[in-house]
C-alpha positions in Angstrom: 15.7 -10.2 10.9 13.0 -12.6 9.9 9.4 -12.5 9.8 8.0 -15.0 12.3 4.3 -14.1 12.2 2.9 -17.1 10.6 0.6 -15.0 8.8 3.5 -12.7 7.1 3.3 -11.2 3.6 5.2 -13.6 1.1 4.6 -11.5 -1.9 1.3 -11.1 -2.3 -1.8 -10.3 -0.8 -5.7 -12.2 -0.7 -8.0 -11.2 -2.5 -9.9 -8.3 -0.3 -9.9 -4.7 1.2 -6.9 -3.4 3.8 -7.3 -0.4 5.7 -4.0 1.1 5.3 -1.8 4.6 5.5 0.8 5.7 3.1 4.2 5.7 4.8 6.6 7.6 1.6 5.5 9.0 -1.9 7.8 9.7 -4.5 6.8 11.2 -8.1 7.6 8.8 -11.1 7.3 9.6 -14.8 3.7 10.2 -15.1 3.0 8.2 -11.7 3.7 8.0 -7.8 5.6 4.9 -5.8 3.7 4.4 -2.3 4.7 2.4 0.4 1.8 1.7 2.6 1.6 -0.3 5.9 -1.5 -2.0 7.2 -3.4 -1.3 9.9 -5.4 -3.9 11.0 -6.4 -7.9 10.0 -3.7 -10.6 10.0 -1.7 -8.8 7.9 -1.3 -5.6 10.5 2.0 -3.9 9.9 3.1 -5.2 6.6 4.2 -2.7 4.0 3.4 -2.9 0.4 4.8 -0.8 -2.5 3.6 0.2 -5.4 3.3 2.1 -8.8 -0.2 4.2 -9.4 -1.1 6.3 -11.8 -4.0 7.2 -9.7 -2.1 10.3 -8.0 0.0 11.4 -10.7 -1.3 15.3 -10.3 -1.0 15.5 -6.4 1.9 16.1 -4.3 4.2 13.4 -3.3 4.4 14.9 0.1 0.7 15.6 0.8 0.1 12.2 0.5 2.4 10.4 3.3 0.6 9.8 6.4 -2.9 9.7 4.8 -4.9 6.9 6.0 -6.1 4.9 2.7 -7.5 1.3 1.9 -5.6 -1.3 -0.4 -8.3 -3.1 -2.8 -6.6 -6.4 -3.9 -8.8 -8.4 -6.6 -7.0 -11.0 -8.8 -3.5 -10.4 -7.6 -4.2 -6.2 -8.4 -3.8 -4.0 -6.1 -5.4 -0.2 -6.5 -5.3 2.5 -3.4 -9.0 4.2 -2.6 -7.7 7.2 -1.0 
């Protein structure tokens, strides 16, 4: 099924802040895989994954469901929990 929003995600994300909640965690050598969905703006509902370092020491579980905001500055995205 294909995205017909015309303001869908095609790979990357503008430059700014999305409030967003983490959907799955999953530990990685020395790092944790989220998948986070936003919230609100244009790009409401769209999921992005990614690697971060950032929660390393924390539970994989503890984390889903947590509300969160994606910071996206030069194509780099970082999670402020």
């Amino acid at each position: 099924m294909s995205d017909e929003r015309e303001s869908a995600l095609d790979g990357q994300l503008p430059d700014g802040r999305y409030d967003a909640f983490i959907l799955s965690a999953e530990s990685r050598a020395d790092a944790v895989a989220v998948s986070c969905a936003i919230t609100t703006g244009p790009h409401r509902g769209d999921v992005v994954d990614l690697v971060s370092t950032q929660f390393a020491t924390r539970d994989p579980i503890a984390l889903i469901g947590r509300p969160c905001t994606l910071v996206v500055r030069g194509g780099e995205i970082r999670i402020d929990p």
